[in-house]
N, CA and C of each residue as an Amber inpcrd file, in Angstrom:
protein
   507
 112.6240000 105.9910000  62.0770000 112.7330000 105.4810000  63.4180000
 112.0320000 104.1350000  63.5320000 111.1520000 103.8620000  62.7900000
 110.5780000 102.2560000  62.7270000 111.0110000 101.2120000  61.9850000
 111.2310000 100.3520000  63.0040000 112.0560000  99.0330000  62.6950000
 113.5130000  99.1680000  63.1730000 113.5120000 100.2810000  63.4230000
 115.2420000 100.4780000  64.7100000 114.8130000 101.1640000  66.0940000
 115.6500000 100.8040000  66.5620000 115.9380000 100.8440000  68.2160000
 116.2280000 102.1270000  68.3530000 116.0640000 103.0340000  69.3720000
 116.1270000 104.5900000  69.6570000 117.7460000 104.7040000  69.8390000
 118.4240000 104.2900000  70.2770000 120.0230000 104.0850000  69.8970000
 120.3230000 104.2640000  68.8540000 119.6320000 103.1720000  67.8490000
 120.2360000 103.4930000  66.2110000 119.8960000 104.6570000  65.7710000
 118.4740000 104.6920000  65.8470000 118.2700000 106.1730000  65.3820000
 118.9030000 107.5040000  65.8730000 119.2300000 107.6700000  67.1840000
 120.3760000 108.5080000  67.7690000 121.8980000 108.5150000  66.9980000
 122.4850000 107.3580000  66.7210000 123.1890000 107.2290000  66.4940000
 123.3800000 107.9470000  65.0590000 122.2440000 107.0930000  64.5050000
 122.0760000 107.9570000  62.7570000 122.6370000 109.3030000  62.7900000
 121.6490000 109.7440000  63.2950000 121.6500000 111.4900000  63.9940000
 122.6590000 112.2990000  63.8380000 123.4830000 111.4490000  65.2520000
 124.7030000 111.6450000  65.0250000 125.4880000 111.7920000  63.7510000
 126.0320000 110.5200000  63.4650000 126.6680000 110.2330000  62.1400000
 126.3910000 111.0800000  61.1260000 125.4570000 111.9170000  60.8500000
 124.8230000 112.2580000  59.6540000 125.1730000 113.9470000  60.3340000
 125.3600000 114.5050000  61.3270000 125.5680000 115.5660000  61.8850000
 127.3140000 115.7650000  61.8530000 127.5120000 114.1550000  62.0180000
 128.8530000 114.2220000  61.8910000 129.6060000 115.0020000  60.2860000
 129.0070000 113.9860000  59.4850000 129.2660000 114.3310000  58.3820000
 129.4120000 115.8830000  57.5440000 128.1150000 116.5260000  58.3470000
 127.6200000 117.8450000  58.1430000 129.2100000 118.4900000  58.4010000
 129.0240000 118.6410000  59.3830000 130.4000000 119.2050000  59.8090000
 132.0330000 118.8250000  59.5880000 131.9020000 117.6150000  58.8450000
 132.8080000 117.2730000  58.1800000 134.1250000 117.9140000  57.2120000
 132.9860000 118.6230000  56.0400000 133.2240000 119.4570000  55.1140000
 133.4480000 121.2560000  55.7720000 132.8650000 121.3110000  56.6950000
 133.4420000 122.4590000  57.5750000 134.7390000 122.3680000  58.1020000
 135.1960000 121.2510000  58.3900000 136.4830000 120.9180000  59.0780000
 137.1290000 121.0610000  58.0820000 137.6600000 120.3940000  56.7990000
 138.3070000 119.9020000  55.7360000 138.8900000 121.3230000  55.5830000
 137.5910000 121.9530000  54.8770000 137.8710000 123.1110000  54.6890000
 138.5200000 124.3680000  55.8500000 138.4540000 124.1590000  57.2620000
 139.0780000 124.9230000  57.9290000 140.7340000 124.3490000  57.5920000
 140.6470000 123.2560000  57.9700000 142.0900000 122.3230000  57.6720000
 143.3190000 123.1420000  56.5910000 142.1900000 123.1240000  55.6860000
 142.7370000 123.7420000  54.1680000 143.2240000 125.4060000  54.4570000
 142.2120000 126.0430000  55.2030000 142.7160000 126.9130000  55.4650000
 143.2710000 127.4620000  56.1570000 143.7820000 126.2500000  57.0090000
 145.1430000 126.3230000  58.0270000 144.4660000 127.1190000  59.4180000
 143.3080000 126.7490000  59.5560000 142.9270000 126.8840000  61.4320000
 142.4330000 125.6100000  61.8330000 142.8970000 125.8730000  62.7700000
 143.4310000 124.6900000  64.1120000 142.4160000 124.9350000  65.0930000
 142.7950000 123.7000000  66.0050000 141.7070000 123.4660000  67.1780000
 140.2920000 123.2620000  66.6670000 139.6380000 122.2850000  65.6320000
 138.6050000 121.7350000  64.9550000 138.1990000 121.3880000  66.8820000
 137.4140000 121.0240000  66.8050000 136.4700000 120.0870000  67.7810000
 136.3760000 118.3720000  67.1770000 136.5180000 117.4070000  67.8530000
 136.8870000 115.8200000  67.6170000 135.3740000 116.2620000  67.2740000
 135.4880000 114.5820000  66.2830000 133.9140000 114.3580000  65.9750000
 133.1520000 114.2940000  66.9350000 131.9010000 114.0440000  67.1170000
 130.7720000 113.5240000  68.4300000 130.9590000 111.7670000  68.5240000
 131.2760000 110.9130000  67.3960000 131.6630000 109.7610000  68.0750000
 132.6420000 109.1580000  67.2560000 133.5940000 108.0280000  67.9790000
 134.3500000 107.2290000  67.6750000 133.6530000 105.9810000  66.9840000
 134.3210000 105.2240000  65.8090000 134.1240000 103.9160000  65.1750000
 135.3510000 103.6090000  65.3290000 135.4320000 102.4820000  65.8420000
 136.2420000 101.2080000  65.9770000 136.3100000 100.6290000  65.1220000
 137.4200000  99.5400000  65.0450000 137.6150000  98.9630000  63.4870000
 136.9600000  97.2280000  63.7620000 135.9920000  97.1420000  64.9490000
 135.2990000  96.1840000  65.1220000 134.2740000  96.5310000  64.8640000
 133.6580000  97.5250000  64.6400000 132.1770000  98.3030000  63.7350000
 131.7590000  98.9250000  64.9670000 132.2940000  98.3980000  66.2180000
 131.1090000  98.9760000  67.1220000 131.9170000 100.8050000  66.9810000
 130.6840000 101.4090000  67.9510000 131.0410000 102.7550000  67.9380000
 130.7860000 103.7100000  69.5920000 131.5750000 104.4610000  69.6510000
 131.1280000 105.2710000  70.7650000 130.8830000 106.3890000  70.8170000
 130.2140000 106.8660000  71.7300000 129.4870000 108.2630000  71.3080000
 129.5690000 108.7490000  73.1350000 130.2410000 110.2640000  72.9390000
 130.1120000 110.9680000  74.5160000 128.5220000 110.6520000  74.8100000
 128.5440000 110.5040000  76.4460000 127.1740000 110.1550000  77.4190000
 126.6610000 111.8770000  76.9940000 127.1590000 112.5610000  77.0060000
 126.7330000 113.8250000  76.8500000 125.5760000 114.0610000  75.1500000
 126.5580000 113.8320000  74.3320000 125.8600000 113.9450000  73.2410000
 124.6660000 112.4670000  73.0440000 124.3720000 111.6580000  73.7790000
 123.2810000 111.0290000  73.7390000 122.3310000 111.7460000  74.1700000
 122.5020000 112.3090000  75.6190000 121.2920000 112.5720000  76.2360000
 121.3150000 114.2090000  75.7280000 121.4990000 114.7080000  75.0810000
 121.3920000 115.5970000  74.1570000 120.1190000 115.2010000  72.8570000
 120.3580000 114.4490000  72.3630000 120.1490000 113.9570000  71.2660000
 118.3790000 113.1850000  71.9050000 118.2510000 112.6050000  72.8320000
 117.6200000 112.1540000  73.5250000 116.6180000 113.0700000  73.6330000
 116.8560000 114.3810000  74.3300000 116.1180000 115.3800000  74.5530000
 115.7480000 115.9650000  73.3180000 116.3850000 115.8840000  72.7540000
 116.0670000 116.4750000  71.2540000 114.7520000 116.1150000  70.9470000
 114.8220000 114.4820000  70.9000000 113.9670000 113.8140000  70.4620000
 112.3250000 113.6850000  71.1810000 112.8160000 113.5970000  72.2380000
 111.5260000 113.7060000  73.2110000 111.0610000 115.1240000  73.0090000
 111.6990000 116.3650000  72.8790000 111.0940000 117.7350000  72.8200000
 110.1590000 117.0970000  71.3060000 110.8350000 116.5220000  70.1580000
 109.8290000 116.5850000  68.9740000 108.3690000 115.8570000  69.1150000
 108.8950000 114.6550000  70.5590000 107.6770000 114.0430000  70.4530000
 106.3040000 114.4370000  71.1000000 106.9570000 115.8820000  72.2710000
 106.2620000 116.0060000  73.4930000 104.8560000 116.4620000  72.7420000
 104.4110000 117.0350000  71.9100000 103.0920000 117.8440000  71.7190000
 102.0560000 116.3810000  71.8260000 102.9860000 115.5200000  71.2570000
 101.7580000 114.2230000  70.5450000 101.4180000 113.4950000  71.8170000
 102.6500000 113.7030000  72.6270000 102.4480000 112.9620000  74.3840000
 101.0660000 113.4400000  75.3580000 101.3020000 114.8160000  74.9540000
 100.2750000 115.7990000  75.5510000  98.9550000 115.7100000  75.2130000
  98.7590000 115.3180000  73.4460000  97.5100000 115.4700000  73.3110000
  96.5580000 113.5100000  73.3140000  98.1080000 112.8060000  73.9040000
  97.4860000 111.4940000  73.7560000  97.2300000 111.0380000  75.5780000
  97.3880000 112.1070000  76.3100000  97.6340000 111.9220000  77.7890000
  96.1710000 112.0930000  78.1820000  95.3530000 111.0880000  79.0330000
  94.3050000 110.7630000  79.3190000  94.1960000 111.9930000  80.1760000
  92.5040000 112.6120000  80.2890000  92.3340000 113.7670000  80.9870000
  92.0070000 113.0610000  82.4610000  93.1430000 114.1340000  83.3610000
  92.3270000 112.8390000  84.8290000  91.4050000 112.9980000  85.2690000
  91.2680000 111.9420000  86.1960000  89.7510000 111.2540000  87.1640000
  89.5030000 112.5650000  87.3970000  88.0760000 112.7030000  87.4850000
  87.8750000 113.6010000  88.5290000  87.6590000 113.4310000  89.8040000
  88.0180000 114.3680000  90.6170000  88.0300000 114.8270000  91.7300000
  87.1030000 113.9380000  92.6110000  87.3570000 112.9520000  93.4160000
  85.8190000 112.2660000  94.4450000  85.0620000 113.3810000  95.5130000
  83.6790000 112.8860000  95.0600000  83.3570000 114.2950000  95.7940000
  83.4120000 113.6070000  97.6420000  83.2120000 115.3830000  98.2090000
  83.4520000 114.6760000  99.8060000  81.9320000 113.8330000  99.9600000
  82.4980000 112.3030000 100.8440000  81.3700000 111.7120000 101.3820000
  81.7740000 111.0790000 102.6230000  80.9600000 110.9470000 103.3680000
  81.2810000 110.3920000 105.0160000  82.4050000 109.2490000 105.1180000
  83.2610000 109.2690000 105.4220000  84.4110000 108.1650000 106.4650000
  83.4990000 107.0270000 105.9740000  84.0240000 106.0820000 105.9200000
  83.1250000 104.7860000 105.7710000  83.3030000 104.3580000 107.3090000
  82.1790000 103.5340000 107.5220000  81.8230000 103.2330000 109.3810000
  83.2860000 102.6090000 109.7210000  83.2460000 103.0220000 111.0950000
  84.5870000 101.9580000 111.2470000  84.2620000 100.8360000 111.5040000
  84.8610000  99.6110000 111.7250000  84.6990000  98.1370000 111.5930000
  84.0860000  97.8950000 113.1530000  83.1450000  97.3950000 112.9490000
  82.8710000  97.4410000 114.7390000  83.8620000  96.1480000 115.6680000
  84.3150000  95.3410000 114.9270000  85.5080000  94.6520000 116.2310000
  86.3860000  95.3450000 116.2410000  86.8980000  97.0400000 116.0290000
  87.7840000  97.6980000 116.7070000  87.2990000  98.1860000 117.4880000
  86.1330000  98.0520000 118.5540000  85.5830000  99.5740000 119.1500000
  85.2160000  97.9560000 120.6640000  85.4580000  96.9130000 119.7180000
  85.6610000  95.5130000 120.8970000  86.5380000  96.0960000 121.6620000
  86.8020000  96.3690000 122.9200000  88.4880000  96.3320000 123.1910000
  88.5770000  95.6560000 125.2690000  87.4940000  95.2230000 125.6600000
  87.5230000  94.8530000 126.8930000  88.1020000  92.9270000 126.9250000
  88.8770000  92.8040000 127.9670000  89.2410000  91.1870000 127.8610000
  88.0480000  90.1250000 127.2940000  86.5770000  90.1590000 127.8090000
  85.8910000  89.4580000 127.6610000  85.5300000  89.5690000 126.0050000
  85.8050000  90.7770000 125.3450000  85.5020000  90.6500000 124.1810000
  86.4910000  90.3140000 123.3730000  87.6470000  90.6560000 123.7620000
  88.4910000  90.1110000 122.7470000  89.0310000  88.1530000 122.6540000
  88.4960000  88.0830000 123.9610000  88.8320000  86.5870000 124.2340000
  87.7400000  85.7580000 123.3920000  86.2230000  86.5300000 123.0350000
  84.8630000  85.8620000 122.5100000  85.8900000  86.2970000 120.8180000
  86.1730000  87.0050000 120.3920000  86.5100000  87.2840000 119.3020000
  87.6570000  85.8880000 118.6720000  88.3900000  85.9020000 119.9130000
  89.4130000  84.9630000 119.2290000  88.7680000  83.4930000 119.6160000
  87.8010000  83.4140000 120.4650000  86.9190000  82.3320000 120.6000000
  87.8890000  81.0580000 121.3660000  88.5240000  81.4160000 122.3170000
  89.3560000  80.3110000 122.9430000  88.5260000  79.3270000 123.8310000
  88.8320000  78.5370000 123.7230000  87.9690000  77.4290000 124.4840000
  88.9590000  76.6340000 125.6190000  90.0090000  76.7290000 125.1980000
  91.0190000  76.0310000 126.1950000  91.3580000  74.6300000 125.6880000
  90.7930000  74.3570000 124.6530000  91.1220000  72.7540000 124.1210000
  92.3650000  73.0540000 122.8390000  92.5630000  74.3090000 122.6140000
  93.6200000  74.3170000 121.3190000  94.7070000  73.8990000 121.6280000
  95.2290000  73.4390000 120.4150000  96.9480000  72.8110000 120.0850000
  97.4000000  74.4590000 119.9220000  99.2230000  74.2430000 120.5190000
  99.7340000  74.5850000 119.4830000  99.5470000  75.7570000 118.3050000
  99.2060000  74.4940000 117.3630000  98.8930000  75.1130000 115.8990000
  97.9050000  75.9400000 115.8970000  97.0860000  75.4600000 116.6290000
  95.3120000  76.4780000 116.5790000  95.9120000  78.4410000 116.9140000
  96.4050000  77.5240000 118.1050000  97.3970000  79.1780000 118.7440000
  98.0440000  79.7770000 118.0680000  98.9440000  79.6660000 117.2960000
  99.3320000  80.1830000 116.5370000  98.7460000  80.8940000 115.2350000
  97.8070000  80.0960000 114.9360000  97.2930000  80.1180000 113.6960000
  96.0740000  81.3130000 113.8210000  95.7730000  80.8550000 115.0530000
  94.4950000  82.3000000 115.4890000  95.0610000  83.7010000 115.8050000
  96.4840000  83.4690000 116.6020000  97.5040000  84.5110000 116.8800000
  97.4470000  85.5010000 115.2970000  97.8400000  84.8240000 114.3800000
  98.3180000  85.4610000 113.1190000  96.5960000  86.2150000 112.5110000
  95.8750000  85.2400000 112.2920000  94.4680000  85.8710000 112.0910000
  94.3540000  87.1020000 112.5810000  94.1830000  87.2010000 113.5010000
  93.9530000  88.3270000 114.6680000  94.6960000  89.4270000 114.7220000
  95.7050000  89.0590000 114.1710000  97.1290000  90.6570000 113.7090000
  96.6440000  90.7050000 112.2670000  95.9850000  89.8030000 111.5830000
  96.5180000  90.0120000 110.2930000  94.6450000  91.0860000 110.4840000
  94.1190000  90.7460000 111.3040000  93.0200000  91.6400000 110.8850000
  92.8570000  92.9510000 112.5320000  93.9360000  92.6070000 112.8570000
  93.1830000  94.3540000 114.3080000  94.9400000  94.7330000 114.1340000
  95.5760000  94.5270000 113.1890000  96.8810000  94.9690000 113.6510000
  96.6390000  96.6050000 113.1160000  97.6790000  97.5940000 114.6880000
  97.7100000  98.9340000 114.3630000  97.9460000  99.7700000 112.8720000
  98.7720000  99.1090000 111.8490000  99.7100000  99.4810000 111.1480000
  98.0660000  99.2810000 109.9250000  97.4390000  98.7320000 110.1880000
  96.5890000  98.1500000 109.0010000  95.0370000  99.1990000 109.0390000
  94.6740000  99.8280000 110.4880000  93.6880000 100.4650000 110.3410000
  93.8760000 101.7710000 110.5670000  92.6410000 102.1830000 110.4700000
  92.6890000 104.0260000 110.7890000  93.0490000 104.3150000 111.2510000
  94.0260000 105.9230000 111.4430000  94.8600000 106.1080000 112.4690000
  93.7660000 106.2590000 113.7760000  92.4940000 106.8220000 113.7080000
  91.4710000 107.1850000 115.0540000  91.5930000 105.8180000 115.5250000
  91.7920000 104.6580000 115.3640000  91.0930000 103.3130000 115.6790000
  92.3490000 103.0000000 116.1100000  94.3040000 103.0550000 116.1290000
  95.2030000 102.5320000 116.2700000  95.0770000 102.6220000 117.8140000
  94.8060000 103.0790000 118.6700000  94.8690000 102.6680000 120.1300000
  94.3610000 101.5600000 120.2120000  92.5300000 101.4680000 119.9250000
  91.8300000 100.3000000 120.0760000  92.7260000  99.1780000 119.4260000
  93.2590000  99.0900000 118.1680000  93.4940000  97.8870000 117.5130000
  94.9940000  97.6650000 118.3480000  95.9550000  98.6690000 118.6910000
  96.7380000  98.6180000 119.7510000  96.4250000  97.6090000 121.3000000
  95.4330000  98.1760000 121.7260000  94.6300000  97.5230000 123.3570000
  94.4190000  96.2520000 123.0140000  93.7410000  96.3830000 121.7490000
  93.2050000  94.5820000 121.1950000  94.2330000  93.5300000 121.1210000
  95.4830000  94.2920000 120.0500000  96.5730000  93.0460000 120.0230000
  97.1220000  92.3510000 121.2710000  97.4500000  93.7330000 122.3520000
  98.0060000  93.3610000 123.5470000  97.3410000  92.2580000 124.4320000
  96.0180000  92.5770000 124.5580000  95.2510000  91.3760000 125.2060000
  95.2580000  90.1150000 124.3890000  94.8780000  90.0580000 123.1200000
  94.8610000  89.3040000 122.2940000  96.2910000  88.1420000 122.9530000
  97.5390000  88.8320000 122.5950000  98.4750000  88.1140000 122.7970000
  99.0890000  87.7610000 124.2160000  98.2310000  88.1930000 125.0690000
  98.2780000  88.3260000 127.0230000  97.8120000  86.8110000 126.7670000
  95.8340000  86.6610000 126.2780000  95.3850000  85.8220000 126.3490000
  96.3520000  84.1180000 125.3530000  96.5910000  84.7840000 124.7350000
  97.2680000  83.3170000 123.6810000  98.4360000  82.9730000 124.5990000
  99.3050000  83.7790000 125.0990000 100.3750000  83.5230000 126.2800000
  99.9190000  82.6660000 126.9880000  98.8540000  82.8490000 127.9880000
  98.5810000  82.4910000 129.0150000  98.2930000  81.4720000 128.9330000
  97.2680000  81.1340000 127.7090000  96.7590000  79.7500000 127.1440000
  98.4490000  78.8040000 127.0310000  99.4270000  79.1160000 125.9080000
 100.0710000  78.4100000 125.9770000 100.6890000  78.0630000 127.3490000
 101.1190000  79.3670000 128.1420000 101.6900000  78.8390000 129.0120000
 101.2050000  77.7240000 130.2680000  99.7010000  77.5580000 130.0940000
  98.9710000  76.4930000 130.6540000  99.2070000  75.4070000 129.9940000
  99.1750000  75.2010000 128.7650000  99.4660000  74.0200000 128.3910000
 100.6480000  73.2240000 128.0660000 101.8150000  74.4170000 128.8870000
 103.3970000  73.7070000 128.8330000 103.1750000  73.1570000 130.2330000
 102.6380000  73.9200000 131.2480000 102.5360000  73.6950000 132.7020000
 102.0800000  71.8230000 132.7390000 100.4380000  72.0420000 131.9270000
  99.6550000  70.6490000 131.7610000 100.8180000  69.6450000 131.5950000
 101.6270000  69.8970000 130.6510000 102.4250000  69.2630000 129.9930000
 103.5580000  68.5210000 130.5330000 103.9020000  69.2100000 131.6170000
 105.2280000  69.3560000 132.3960000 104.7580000  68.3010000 133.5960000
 103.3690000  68.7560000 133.8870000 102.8990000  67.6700000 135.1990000
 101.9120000  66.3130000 134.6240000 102.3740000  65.9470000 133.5680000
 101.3330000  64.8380000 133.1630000  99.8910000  64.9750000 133.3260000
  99.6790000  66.1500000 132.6790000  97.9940000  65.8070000 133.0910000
  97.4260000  66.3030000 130.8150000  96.3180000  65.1220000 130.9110000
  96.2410000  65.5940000 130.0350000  94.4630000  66.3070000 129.5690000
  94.5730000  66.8910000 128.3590000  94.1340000  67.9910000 127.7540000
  92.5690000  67.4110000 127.2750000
């Protein structure tokens, strides 16, 4: 099997099983019974060859049953078991969840672009979004986004207003 591909060596297999049974045939032939069984594969007169999907994964299993003992005794013994230890604390800006705190969290000042808004928008999901913390904590990080994104609204929508009446920033 080394220095060929698990195909060839299947194939060998084959071929060489073929053969076996070869001289069983001949000789039924000779003695005039019928209905032999076709070989297990075809050769083409381009060299390539085919072989039923059946008798591969036959042959396959074969092979893996010879290898399984050595699989078993080369298979790492697992981790053990973590023993029980306390929840790790939860993050204390989820347990933030009143307007005044979440507005100090995202630290708005009223002078941001744009970009700032946005850019703090994404921060702020990418760290209180529901989907990302404990399920006990998904309300809070729930309450948080909503204000979170009440407050970034409101901001922008002041500064389309600013915008709209010439006044500037």
């Amino acid at each position: 099997m080394f220095g060929r591909s698990v195909f060839e060596t299947v194939l060998e297999r084959l071929r060489a099983e073929a053969e076996e049974a070869e001289p069983m045939a001949t000789a039924n032939a000779a003695a005039g019974t019928a209905g032999t069984p076709p070989p297990p594969f075809a050769v083409f007169g381009d060299g390539n060859s085919s072989v039923s999907s059946s008798r591969v994964a036959a042959a396959y299993r074969d092979m893996a049953e010879d290898q399984m003992p050595a699989r078993r005794e080369a298979a790492p013994a697992p981790p053990p078991s973590p023993s029980p230890t306390a929840p790790p604390p939860h993050p204390p800006h989820l347990l933030r969840t009143t307007p005044e705190e979440v507005a100090a969290d995202l630290g708005l000042t009223g002078k941001e672009t744009l970009a700032e808004l946005t850019e703090r928008r994404r921060t702020f999901a990418r760290d209180n979004h529901p989907d990302g913390v404990p399920a006990d904590l998904r309300p809070n990080a729930t309450r948080r986004m909503t204000i979170a994104n009440m407050l970034i609204d409101e901001t922008l929508r002041r500064i389309r207003t600013e915008a709209a009446l010439g006044l500037r920033r």
